[in-house]
Each structure stands twice: as C-alpha cells, then as structure tokens.
C-alpha positions in Angstrom: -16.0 -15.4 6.6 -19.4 -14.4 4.9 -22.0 -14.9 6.7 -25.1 -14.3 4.0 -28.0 -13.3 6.3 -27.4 -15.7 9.2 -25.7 -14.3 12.0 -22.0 -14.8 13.3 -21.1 -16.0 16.6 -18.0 -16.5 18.6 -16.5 -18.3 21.3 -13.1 -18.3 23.1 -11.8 -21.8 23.0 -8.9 -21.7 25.0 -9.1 -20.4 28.7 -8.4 -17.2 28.7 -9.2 -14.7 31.2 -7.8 -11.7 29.7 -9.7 -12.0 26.7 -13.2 -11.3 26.4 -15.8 -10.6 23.0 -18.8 -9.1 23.0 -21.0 -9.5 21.7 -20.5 -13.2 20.9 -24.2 -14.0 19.1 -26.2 -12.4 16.6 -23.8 -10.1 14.9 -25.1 -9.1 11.4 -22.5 -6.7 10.0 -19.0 -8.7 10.5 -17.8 -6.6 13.3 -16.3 -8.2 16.5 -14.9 -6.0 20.2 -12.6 -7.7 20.9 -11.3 -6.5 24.7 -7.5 -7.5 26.3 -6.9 -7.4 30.2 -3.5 -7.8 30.7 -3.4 -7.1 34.7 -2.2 -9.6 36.9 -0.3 -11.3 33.8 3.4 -12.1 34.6 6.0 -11.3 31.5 5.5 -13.6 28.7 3.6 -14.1 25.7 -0.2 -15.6 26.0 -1.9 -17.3 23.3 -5.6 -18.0 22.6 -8.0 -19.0 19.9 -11.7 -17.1 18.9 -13.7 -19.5 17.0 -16.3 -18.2 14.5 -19.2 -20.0 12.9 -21.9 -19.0 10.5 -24.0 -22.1 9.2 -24.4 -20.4 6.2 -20.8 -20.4 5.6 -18.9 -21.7 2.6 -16.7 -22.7 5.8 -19.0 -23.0 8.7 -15.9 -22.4 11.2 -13.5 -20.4 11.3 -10.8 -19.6 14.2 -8.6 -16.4 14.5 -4.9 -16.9 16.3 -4.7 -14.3 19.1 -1.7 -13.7 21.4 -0.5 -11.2 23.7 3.2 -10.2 24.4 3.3 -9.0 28.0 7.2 -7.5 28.3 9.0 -7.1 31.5 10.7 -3.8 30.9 9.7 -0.3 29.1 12.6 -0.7 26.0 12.5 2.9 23.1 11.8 2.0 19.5 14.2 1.5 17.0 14.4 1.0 13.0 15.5 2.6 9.9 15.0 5.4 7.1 15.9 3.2 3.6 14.4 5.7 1.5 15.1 8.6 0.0 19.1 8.0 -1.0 21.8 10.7 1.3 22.5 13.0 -0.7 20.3 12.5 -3.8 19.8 15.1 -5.7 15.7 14.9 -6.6 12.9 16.7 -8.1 9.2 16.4 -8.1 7.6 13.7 -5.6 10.5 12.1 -3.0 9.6 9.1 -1.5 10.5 8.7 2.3 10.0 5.3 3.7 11.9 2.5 6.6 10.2 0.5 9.1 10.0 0.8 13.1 9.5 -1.9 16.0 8.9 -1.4 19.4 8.5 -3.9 22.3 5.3 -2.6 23.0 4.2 -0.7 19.9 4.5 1.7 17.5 1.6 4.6 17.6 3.2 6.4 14.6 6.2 7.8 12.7 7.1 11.5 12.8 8.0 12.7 9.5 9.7 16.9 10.1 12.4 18.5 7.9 15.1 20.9 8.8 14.1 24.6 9.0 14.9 26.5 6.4 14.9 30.4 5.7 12.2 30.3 3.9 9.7 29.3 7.1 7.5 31.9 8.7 8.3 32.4 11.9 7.0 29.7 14.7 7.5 27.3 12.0 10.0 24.6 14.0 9.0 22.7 17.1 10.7 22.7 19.7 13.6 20.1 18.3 14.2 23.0 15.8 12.5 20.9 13.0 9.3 21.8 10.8 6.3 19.2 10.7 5.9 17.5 7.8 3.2 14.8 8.4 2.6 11.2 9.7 3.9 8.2 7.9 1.3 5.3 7.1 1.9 1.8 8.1 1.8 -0.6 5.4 0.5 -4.2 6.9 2.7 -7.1 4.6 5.1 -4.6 3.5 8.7 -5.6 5.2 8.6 -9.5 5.3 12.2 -9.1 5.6 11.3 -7.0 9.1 8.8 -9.4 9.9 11.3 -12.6 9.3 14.2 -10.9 11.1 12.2 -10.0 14.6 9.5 -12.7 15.1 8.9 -11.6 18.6 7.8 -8.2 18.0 4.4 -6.3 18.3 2.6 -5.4 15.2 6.3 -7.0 13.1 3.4 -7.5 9.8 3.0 -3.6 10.2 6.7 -2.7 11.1 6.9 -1.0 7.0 5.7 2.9 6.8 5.9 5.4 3.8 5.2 8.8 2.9 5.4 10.9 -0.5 6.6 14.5 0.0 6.2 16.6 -3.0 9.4 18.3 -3.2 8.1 21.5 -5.2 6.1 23.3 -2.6 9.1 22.8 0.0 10.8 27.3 0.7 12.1 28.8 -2.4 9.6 26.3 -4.8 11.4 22.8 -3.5 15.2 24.3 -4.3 17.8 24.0 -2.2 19.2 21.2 0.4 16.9 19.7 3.2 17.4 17.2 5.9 14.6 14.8 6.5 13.9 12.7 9.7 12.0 10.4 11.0 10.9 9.7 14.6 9.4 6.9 15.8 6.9 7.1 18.8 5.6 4.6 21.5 2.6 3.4 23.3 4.5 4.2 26.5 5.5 7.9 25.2 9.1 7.1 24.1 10.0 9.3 21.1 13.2 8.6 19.3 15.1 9.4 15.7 15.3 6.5 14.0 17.5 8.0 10.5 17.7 11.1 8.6 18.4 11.8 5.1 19.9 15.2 3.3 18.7 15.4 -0.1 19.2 18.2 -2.9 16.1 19.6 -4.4 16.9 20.8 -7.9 13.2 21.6 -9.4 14.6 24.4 -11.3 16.0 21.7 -13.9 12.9 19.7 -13.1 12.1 17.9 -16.4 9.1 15.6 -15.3 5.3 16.4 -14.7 4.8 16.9 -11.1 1.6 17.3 -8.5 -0.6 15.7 -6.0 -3.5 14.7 -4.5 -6.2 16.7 -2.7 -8.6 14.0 -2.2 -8.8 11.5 -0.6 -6.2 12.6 2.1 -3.7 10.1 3.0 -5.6 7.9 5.8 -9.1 9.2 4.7 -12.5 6.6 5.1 -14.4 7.1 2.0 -17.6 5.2 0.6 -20.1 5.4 -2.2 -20.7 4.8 -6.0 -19.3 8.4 -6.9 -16.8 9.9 -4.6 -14.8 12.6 -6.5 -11.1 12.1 -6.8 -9.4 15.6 -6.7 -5.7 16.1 -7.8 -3.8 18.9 -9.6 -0.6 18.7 -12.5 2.3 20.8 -13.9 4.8 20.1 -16.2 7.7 22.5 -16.8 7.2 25.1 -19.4 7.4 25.9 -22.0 6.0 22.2 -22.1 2.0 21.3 -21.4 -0.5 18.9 -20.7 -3.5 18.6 -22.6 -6.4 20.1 -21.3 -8.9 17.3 -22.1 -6.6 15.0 -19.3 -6.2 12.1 -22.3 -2.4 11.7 -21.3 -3.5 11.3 -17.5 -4.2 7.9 -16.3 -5.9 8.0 -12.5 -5.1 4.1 -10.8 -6.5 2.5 -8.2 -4.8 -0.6 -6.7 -2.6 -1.2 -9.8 -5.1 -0.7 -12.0 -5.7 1.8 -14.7 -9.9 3.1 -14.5 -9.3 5.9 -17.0 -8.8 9.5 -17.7 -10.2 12.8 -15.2 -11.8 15.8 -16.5 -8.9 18.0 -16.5 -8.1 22.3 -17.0 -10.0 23.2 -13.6 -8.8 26.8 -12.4 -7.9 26.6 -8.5 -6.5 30.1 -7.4 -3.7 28.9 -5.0 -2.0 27.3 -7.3 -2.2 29.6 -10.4 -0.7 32.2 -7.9 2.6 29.7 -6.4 3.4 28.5 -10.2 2.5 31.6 -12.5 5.2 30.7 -14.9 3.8 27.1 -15.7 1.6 26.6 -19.0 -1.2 24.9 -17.2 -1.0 27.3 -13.9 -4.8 28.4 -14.8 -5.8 25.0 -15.1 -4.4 22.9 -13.0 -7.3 21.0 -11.7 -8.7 17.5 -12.3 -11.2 15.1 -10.8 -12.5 11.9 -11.0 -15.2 10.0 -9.9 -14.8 6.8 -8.2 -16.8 3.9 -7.8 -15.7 3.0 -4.5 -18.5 -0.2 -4.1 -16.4 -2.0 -6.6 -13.7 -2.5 -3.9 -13.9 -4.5 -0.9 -13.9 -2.4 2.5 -10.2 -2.0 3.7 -7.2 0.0 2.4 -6.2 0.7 -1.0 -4.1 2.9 -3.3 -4.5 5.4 -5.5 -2.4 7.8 -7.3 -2.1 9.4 -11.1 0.0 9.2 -13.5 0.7 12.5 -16.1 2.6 12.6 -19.4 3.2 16.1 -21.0 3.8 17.0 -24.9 7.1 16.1 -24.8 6.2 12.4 -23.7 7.8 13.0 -19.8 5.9 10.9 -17.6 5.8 10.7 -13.6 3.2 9.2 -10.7 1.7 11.8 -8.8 0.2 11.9 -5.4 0.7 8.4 -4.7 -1.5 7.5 -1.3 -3.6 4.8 1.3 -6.8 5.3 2.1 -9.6 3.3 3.6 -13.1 2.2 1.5 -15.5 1.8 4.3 -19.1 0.6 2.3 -20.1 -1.8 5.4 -23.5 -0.4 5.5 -23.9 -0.9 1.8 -23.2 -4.8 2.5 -20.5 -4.9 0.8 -18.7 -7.8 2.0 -16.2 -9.5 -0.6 -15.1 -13.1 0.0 -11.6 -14.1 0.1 -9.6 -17.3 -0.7 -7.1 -17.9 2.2 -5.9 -21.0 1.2 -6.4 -22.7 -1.7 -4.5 -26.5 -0.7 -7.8 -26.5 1.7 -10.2 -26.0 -1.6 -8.6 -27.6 -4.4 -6.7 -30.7 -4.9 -3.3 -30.5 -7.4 -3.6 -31.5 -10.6 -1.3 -34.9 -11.5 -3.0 -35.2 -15.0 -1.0 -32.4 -16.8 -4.2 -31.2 -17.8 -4.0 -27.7 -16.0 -1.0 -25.5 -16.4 0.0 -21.9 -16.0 2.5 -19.6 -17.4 3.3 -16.3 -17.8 2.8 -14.8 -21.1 3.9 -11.3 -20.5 5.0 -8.7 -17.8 4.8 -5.1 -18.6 5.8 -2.1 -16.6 5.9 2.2 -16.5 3.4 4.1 -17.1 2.3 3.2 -20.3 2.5 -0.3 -19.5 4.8 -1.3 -21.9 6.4 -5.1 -22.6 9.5 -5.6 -20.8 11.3 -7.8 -23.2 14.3 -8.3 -21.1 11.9 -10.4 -18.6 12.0 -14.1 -18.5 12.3 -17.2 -16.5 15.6 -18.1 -15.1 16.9 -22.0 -15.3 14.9 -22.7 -11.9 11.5 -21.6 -13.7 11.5 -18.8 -11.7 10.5 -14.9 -13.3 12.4 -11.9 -11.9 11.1 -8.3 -12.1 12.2 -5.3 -11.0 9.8 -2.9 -10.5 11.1 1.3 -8.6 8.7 2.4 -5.9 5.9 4.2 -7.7 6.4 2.7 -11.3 3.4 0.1 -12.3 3.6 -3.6 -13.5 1.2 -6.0 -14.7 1.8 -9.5 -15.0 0.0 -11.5 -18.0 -0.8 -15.3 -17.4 -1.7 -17.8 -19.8 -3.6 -20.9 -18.3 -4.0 -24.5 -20.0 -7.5 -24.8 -21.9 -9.0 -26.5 -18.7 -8.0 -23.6 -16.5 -10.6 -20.9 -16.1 -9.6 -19.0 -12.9 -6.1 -17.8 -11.7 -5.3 -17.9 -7.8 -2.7 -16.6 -6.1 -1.0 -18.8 -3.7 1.1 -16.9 -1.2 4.2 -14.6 -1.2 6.4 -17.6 -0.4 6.6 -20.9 -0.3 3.3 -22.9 1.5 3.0 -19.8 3.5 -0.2 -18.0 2.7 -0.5 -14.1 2.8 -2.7 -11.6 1.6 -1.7 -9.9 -1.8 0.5 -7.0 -1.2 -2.2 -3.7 -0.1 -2.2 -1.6 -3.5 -2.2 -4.6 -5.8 -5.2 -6.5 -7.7 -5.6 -10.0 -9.5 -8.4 -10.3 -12.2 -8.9 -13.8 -11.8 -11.1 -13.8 -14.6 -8.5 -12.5 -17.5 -5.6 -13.7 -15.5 -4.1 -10.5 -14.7 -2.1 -9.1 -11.8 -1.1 -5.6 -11.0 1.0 -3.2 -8.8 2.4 -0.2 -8.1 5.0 -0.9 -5.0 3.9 2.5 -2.8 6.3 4.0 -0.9 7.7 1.7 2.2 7.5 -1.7 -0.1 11.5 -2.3 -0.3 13.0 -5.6 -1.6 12.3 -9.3 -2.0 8.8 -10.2 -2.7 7.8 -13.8 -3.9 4.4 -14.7 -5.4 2.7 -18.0 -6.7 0.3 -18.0 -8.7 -2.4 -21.2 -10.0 -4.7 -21.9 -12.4 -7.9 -23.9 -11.5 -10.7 -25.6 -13.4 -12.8 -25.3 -9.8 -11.9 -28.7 -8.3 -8.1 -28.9 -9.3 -5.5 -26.6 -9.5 -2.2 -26.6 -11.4 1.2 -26.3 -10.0 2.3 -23.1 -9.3 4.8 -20.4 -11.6 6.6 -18.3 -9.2 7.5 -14.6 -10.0 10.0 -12.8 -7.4 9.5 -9.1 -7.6 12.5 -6.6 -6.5 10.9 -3.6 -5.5 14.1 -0.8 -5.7 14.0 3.2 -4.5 12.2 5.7 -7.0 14.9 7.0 -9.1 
C-alpha cells in the first residue's frame, strides 16, 4: 500500500493475544514491528488478521494474513541438493542449489567442500570439510516445495542457491570435489541434506569465466551511482576486448549496457599469469539503484570473447534499500479486483516472440501448443525475454499470476515493461522446474483474457 503523505495505521482484527504492533498510528515510512508471543500457546496453528488503512490509498484498506505454527515436538530439517549433476564433469561457474524445510525453520544452508591437498593447513572444520559460503533463500522459487508441504514454516522460501566459481577451487578448479550442503535450525539442529562429486576440468575450459566483487551476495545497497565491480577471463590464446563492448552487465533480466573494462587488479594478474587479459581484468559499472523498487534483485554479467564463447558470470541477490530516498513503487496484486474482462473481443494479447542466451536471440522452435499454451525452456543462468503483442485498444500488459486464479509475485530476478510489453528473466540458481505465468493486456478499465506461457527452468549445462 502507498500511502502518499498521509500516515498508515494498523489494527489487529482478530483476538489475538500473541500478536502485538507497534506502533499502530502515524507511520510515515511503510515499516511495521510486528512482535509474536507464543508462550502459554498449546500445539497448533493460530491465525490472525492486521488490517492497514491509509485514506489516501488507491485502496484505503488493506489486511495482511498472519499465522503461527506452534509444533509439539523438536523434529531436524530435511530437503534436497538438485543441482549440480553427480558426477558432472564442469568448468567455469557451477551452480549448487535444492530446497530445505524444517518444522520450525530454517536459519540457513551450509554450503563446504571436501578438503583437498591443495588447502593450507587449518583449512577443514571440524567435520573435515572446507567452508565455502551460505546459500541464499529465494522467496517463490520451489512452488513445487511449497505445493507438496503446505504445513511448513517459511515453505514460499524452502528454494536456496549458490554460484561457486569453479576456477579458484586448489590446483586452479582441477581435479574432483565433493560438495555438501547442510541445513541448520532455529533450534540448533544441523543436518546433511545431499552431496554432489563433480569433476572440475578448467584446463580444457573453453568459455569466459569470472565473478562478482560487488555487491556481495546478500549486500544492502542504495543510491543513483553505486559502482558494480566484477572481473573476466577467457582462455588464451583467446581475449576480450578491452573497451568491455562484448560484456553485457543485467539487472533483473534486463540488459543496462556495457562496463568500462581493462582495469589492472594485482591478485588476479598474479593467480592467472597465463591468460591474455590477466593485466586487465577489471570492470565496473555504475548502477542506478533508485530505478528499482526496495527489495531483492539480481545481477550478474554476461562476457563473450573473440572467438564468440559466451558464459554468465557472477550471477547473485542482493537487496536495494532507497527507503529514505522515498522510493516506494506500487504494485498490482490482483488485477480481477481492478479491471473487469473484456467480452467485446476488442482487447487481445499474444505473444509475438520469445528470445533467449546471451545475445537474445529468436527461438524459432517456440510456439503455442493445441491448448494455446507457449512452452520455453530456459538452463539456470541463460536469459529470456518474452515479446507480446496487444490488440490496438490495449496499452498496458499485466501479469496475472504463476498459475491459475492464484496471484503471486513475479519470480525475484525477473522484470515486465508494461509499457513495451516485455518480460524478462534469468532463472538464478535454486529456480528448478515448472513455472506458469499469465499474462493480460488492458485498456485501463478492461482487461483481455489471458495467454499462458509455462517456463521449464533445467540445470546449467
């Protein structure tokens, strides 16, 4: 809800003891505490409602679903690794990704590899395993999770991912490693929920490869010019230009341009001597984060050398936090409660083309089955963007949820130009099968009926 530059207040509808707001009148900047006291509550599942109203409001009231699971015994968490293939043989970036419940709640997911002799000493815990990092949980990810386990904590959530760049792994990412994952509790359970072995083969590596610097996976950022930092190779005796025109940086799907490239950065010029662009290895980017609303996003570039090999590099969340800037963007939750369906004919929608990779190229072998229906597959990591064509009455495209009457944010990572009728992606890592989108066209008061495209999101190959 936007609340222009009256204030917001709440209220608790239902009788609930064990939730409390504060404060509950004159909030100007959107924020809410909300506080849960579960003591004295028996095992079960409590439901309430929080009611917010703004008279300035395109919707004066609002109310927000709460409910708390209280369980009657202390159970470990479970789930599954899905990502990367056992015993793949890969190179470059290697995507790691699964989901995890817990009948409390997951805190986080462990990501460690197996030791190898190339670790300094002290470099295993004390399972024997070397740190990696912690996964990020992908909200809307793993409908399939969230469908198969209704009762569960923070199901929405249940997907996490994580890119591992392969190359600076002992002996320059060559050789075989065991990757796990361990998924931890609220109540200090800790188990393994899969491993995978994978053979890392970056001596025959044939793609550009490299990551991100900044912003770090997780990181807040704000401002109208926060500098992107990231670094590419490419096997020699192949290049990349120096004046970055075959590297594309994307944010959400979307393609904002080329970075200054050919910055010196003495770490890496002294691991990867024998690479062409070892002394410059550098680029950056600055990024108009007040374009975005506040919340999580992706970004990640893409690189193509001299020898047109193209790969994604450094593909990552982080969080856009402009709230003191004002920068509150409105969203359409459901559009049956704004516009009415067309019965004229007059409005229509359809797709006029899907493209995908990283040069965004046609996919000719794309079109609708006998049911109406479009099916794309996209890998995690590759980008798409879906055309649509609307009738002449039809000035804005809305999307209408991922199945079904059953509205749900777009996927996090994706963006829809309403305006040129445009919708893009790039599956991050921990998106994994069936996704299902509807999309209408509207003249303002009516809306068409809506084309469906199913997206199949498959691993990275």
């Amino acid at each position: 809800m936007r609340n222009g530059s009256g204030a917001l207040s709440w209220k608790i509808v239902d009788n609930a003891s064990w939730l409390s707001c504060s404060p509950t009148t004159g909030i100007n900047d959107g924020k809410i505490n909300v506080t849960v006291n579960p003591s004295g509550l028996g095992a079960g599942t409590y439901s309430a409602e929080i009611r917010v109203t703004s008279p300035e409001a395109l919707f004066p009231s609002q109310s927000v679903a709460v409910s708390l699971k209280v369980a009657g015994r202390d159970n470990a968490p479970f789930g599954v690794v899905d990502t990367p293939a056992d015993g793949s043989t890969v190179t470059g970036s290697v995507s790691i990704s699964g989901w995890a419940l817990d009948d409390i709640g997951i805190t986080r997911v462990e990501i460690k590899r197996s030791l190898s002799p190339g670790d300094p000493g002290g470099a295993a815990g004390s399972d024997g395993l070397v740190y990696v990092d912690d996964a990020a949980f992908i909200e809307g990810a793993r409908p399939d999770v969230e469908k198969a386990f209704p009762g569960y904590p923070l199901n929405f959530r249940a997907g996490w991912g994580y890119m591992i760049l392969s190359n600076v792994l002992p002996n320059q990412g060559n050789g075989t490693f065991e990757l796990h994952a361990f998924a931890c509790d609220a109540d200090g359970h800790r188990v393994e929920i899969g491993k995978k072995s994978i053979l890392c083969n970056n001596t025959n590596q044939v793609k550009p490869f490299g990551t991100i610097d900044s912003p770090k996976p997780g990181e807040s950022v704000s401002g109208n010019s926060y500098i992107n930092f990231a670094w590419a190779l490419t096997p020699a005796p192949k290049t990349i230009p120096k004046d970055g025109s075959t590297i594309k940086v994307w944010v959400d799907g979307v393609d904002l341009g080329h970075p200054v490239y050919n910055q010196y950065r003495q770490d890496i010029a002294l691991r990867f001597p024998e690479y062409t662009n070892s002394q410059g290895a550098v680029g950056y980017f600055y990024l108009d984060t007040t374009r975005y609303k506040n919340g999580i996003h992706t970004i990640g570039w893409s690189v193509v050398d001299n020898q047109g090999q193209a790969d994604g590099i450094g593909s990552r969340f982080f969080s856009i936090d402009n709230y003191e800037a004002g920068n509150f963007i409105q969203e359409v939750s459901s559009l049956k409660g704004l516009f009415q369906e067309d019965n004229s004919g007059n409005l229509s929608i359809r797709v006029k083309e899907i493209r995908r990779g990283y040069g965004l190229r046609p996919d000719p072998e794309t079109r609708a089955g006998d049911d109406g229906i479009f099916e794309v597959q996209l890998e995690q990591m590759e980008p798409g963007r879906i055309v649509f064509q609307g009738s002449a009455g039809g000035r804005r495209l809305f999307y209408d949820g991922w199945e079904q009457d059953t509205l749900k944010d777009l996927p996090l990572g994706s963006t829809l130009d309403r305006e040129k009728g445009v919708f893009s992606w790039i599956p991050a890592p921990g998106f994994l099968g069936i996704y299902r989108f509807n999309f209408v066209s509207t003249d303002g008061l009516n809306m068409s009926k809506p084309v469906q495209v199913v997206i199949n999101v498959i691993p990275k190959r």
